[in-house]
C-alpha positions as CSV (number, residue, x, y, z in Angstrom):
1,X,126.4,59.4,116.0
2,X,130.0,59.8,117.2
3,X,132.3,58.1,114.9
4,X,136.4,58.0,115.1
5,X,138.6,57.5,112.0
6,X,141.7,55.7,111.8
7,X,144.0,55.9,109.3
8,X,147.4,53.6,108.6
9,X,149.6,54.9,105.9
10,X,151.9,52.4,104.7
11,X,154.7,52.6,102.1
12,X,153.5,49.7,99.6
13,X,149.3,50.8,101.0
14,X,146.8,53.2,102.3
15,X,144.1,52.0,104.7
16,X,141.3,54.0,106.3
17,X,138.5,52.2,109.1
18,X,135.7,54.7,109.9
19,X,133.9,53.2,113.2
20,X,131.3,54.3,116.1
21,X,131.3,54.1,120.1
22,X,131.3,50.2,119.9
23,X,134.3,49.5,117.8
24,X,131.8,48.4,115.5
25,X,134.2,49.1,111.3
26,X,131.4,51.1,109.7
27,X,133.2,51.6,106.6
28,X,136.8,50.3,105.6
29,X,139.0,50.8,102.6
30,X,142.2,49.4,101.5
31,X,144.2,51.4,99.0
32,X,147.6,51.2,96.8
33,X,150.2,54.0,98.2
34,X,151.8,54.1,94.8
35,X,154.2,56.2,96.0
36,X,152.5,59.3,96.7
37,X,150.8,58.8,100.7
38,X,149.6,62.5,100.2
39,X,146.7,61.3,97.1
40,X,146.4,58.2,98.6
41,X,145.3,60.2,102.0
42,X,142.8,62.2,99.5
43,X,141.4,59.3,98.1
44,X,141.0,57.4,101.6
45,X,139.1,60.5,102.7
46,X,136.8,61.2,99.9
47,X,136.2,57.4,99.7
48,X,135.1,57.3,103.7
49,X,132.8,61.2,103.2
50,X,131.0,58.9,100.5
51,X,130.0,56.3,103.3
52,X,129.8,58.3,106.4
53,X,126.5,57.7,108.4
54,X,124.1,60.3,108.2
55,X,123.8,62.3,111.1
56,X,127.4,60.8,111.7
57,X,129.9,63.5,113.3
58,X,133.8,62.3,113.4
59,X,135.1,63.2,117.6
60,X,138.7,61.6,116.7
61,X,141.4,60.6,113.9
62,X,144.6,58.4,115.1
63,X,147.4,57.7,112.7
64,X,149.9,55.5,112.4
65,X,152.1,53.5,109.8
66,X,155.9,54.6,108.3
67,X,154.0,57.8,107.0
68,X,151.7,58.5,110.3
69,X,153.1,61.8,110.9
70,X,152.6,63.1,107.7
71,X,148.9,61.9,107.7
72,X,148.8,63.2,110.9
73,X,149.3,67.0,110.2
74,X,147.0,66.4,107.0
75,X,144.2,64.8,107.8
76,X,144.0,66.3,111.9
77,X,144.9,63.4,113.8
78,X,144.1,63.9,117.6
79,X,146.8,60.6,118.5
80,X,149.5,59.8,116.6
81,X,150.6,55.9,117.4
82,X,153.3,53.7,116.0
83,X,152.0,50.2,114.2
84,X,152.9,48.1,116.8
85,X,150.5,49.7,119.7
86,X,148.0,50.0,116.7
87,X,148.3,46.4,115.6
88,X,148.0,45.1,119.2
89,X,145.1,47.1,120.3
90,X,143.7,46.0,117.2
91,X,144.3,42.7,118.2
92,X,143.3,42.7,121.6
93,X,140.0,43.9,120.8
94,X,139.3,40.9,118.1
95,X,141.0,38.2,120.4
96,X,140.6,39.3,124.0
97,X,143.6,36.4,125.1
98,X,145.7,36.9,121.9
99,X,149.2,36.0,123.3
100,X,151.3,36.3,120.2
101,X,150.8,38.7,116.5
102,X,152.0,37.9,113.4
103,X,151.9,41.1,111.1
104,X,153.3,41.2,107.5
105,X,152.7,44.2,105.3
106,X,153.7,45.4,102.1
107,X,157.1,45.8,103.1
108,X,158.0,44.9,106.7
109,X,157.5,41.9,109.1
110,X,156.3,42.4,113.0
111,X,156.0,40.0,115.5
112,X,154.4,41.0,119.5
113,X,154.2,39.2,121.8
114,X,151.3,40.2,124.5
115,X,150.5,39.0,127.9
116,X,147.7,40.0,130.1
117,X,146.5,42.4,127.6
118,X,149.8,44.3,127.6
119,X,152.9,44.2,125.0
120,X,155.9,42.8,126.7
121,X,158.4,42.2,123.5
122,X,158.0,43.0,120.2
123,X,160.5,42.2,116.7
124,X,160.2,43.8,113.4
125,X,161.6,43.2,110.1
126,X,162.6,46.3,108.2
127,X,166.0,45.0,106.6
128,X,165.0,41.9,104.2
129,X,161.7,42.2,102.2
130,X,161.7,39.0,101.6
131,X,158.2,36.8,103.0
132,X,156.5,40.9,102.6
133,X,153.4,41.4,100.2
134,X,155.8,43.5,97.9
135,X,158.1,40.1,97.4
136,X,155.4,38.0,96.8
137,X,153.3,39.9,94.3
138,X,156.7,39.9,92.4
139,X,156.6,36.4,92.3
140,X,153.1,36.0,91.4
141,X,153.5,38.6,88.5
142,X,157.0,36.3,87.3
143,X,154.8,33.4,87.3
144,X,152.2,34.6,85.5
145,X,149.3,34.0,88.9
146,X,147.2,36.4,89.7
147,X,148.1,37.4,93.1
148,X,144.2,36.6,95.0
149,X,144.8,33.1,93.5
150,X,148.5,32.7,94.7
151,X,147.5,31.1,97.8
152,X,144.8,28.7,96.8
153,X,147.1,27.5,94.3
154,X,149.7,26.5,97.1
155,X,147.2,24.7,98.6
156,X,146.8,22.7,95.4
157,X,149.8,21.2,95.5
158,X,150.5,17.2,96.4
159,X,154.0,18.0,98.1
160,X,156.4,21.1,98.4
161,X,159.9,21.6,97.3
162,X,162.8,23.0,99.3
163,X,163.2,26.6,98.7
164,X,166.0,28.8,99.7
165,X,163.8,31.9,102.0
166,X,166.8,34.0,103.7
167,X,167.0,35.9,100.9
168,X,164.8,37.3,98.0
169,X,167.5,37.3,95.7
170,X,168.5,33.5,96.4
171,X,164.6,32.6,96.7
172,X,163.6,33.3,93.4
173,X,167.4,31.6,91.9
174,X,165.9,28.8,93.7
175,X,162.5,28.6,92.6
176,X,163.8,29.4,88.8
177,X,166.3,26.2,89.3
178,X,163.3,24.6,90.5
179,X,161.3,25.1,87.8
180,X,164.0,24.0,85.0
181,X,164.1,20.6,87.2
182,X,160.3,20.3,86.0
183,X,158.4,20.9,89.2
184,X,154.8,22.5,88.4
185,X,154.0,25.9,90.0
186,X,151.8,24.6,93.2
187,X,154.6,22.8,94.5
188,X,156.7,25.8,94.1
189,X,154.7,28.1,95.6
190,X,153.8,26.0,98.5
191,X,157.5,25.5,99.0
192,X,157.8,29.2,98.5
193,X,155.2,30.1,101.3
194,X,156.9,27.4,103.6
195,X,160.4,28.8,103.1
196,X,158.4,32.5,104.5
197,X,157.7,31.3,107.3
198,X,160.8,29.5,108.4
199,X,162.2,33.1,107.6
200,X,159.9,34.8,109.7
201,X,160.1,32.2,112.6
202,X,163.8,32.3,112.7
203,X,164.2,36.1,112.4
204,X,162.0,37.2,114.4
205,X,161.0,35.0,117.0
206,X,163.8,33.7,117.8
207,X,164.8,33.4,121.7
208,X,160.9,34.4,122.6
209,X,158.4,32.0,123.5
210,X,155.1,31.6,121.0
211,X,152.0,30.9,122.5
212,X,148.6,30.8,121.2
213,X,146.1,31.9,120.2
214,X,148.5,33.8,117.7
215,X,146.7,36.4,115.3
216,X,147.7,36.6,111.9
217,X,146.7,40.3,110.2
218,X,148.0,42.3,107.4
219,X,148.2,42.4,104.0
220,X,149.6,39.0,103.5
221,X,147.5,37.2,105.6
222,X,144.8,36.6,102.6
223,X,147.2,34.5,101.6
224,X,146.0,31.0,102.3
225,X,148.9,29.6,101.4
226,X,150.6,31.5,103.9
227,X,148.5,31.1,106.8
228,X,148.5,26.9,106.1
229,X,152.3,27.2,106.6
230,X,152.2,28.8,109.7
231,X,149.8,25.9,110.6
232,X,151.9,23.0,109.1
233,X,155.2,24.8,110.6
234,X,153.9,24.4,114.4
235,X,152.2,21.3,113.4
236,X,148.4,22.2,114.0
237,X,149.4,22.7,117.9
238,X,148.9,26.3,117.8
239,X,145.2,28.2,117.2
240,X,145.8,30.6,114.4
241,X,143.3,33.3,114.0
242,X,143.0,35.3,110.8
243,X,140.1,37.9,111.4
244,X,138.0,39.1,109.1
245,X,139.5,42.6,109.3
246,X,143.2,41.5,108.8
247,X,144.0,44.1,106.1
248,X,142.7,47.1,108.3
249,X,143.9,45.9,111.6
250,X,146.4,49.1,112.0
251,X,143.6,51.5,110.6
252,X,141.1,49.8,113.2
253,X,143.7,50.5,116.4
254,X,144.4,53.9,115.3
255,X,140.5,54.4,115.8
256,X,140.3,52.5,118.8
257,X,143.3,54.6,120.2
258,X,141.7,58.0,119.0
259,X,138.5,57.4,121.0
260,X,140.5,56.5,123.5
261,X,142.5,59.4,123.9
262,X,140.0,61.4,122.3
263,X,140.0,65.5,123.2
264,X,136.8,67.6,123.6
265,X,137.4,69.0,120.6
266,X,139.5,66.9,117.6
267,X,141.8,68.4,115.5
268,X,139.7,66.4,112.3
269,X,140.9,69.3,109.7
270,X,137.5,68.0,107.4
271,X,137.2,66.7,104.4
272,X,137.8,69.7,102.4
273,X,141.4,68.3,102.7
274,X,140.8,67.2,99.5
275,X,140.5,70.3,97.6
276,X,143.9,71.4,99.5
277,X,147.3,71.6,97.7
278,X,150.4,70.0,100.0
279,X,153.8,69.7,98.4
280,X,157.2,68.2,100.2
281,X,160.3,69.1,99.6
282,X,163.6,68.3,101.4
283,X,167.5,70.1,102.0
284,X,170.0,69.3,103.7
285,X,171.4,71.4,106.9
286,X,175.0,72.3,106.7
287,X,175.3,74.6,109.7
288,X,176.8,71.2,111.4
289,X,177.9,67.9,110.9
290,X,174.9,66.3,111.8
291,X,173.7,67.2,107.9
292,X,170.1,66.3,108.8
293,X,167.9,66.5,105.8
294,X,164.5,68.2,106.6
295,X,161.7,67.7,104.9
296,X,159.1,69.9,104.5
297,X,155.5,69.6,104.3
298,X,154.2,73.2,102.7
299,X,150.3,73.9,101.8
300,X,149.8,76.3,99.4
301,X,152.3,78.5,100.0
302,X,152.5,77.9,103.9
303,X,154.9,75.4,105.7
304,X,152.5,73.0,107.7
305,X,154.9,70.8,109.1
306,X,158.8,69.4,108.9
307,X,161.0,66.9,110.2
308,X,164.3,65.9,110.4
309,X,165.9,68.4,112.5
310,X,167.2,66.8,115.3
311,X,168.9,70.2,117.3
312,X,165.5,72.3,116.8
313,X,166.7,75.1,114.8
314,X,164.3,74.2,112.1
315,X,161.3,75.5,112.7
316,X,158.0,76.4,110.1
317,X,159.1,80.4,110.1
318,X,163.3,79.4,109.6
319,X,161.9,76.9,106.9
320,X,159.4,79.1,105.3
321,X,162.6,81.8,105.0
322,X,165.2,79.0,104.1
323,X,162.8,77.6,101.2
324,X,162.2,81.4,99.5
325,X,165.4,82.0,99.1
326,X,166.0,78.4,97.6
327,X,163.3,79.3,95.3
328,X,164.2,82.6,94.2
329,X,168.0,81.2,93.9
330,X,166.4,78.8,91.5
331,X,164.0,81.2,89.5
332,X,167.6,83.7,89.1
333,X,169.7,80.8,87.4
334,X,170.1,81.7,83.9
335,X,169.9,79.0,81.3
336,X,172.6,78.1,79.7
337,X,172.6,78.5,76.1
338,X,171.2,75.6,74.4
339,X,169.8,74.2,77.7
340,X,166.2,73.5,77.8
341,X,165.7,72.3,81.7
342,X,165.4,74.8,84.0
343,X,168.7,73.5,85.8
344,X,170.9,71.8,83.2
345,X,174.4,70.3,83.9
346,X,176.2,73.6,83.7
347,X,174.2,74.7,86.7
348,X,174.3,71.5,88.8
């Protein structure tokens, strides 16, 4: 069985969507970043070699996300895509005559607009985090919800209070003034999702025409409190389609894009890339004042991969020669008496 992998690698999560010839998900998972992409990609890959198909024989791997390049030259990816291709493909293929997405993630907002199967405009929200999954699990944590009940509780509620959404900082002054006027949770949270979407719908969208059917994927869009604002916000005049697959959407088009674009042979580097030891590390280029900081990818020993350098110099041999003399600069420094760091104060 030929199977393709996709992978999305988010800063706030990790998803993975395994999938044959068909487009048919065959397995899926959804994991927490936590800061460190690099185990997240491990445990992605060990989670999807515990529910590969037998007989099942991955052709392809696309990545894509704020980290695709990084899971690209660790995992082997054949294509690497931004989220916006992936998220529309994605898209395209659930809702042949989607016209318009709405993506929140963790920690950005994207709106595309598609016509005749093609993206013609596209918005993102990388600025403000406010309306994200990141801001909203904040508030659920400050008012004691559990986040999977956040929605349904908005949905509760027998009217919604004004609340202030351009910012995160003023939104949650606002929802603390309105609880201390007495107003119970429901009605703040509904008032919270509504304020979201007038945030999303004037930021991004503004100036472009929104037709339907509009998809709604990501993260945020198990919020059901979220999606009934979109709804109430157009005034039930617009079809709004969450699909079943909203978390993975990105993952899913990275697959869909890697059979696509598929080579004879894939760069898959297996899953023994779990037993593999990758480190980054970064410094900063002086030779100009361009200062690029590079950031390098090293396995073992080796230099896999960097970035950063935007005239070329930089390559995996210059890197590999900059880094051991960082590190035997480093192992030379004497402490200084007293000190018990390996560079203290003294040393910078």
């Amino acid at each position: 069985m030929d199977l393709f992998l996709g992978v999305d690698v988010g800063s706030v999560t990790t998803k993975f969507v395994l999938m044959d010839r068909e487009k048919r998900i065959l397995a899926s998972c959804y994991l927490r970043t936590s800061g460190d992409p690099i185990a997240a990609l491990k445990e992605g890959l060990r989670y999807i070699e515990h529910h590969m198909p037998q007989g099942g024989v991955i052709r392809g791997v696309g990545t894509t996300g704020s980290a695709r390049h990084l899971a690209g030259v660790i995992v082997g990816a054949d294509i690497v895509k931004n989220e916006i291709t992936a998220h529309a493909v994605a898209a395209i293929t659930r809702v042949p005559d989607v016209r318009t997405v709405f993506e929140i993630g963790g920690q950005d907002s994207k709106l595309i607009i598609i016509r005749n199967g093609v993206v013609e405009d596209f918005a993102m929200n990388t600025v403000c985090a406010a309306g994200t999954g990141s801001f909203l699990e904040h508030q659920a944590v400050r008012l004691n919800v559990p986040i999977e009940e956040f929605g349904k509780l908005a949905l509760q509620a027998r009217q919604s209070v004004r609340i202030a959404g351009r910012c995160t900082v003023f939104a949650e002054s606002d929802m603390i003034h309105k609880q201390q006027l007495g107003f119970g949770k429901a009605e703040i949270v509904k008032g919270l999702c509504e304020a979201l979407v007038r945030n999303f719908i004037n930021n991004l969208a503004s100036g472009r025409e929104i037709e339907d059917p509009i998809v709604f994927q990501g993260g945020v869009a198990a919020n059901q409190g979220m999606v009934q604002a979109f709804r109430d916000f157009f005034g039930g005049k617009k079809r709004i389609i969450v699909p079943p697959e909203h978390g993975v959407m990105g993952a899913w088009g990275a697959a869909i894009l890697a059979m696509e674009y598929a080579p004879q042979e894939t760069a898959f580097q297996g899953f023994s890339v779990v037993e593999r030891n990758f480190k980054s590390r970064s410094f900063i280029c002086t030779d100009c004042p361009n200062a690029c900081e590079i950031v390098v990818l090293k396995e073992d020993d080796r230099v896999k991969a960097l970035w950063g350098s935007r005239c070329g110099k930089w390559t995996p041999e210059t890197a590999t020669v900059r880094c051991e003399e960082e590190d035997e600069t480093l192992s030379s420094l004497s402490l200084y008496p007293g000190c018990s760091t390996e560079r203290c104060a003294m040393h910078g």
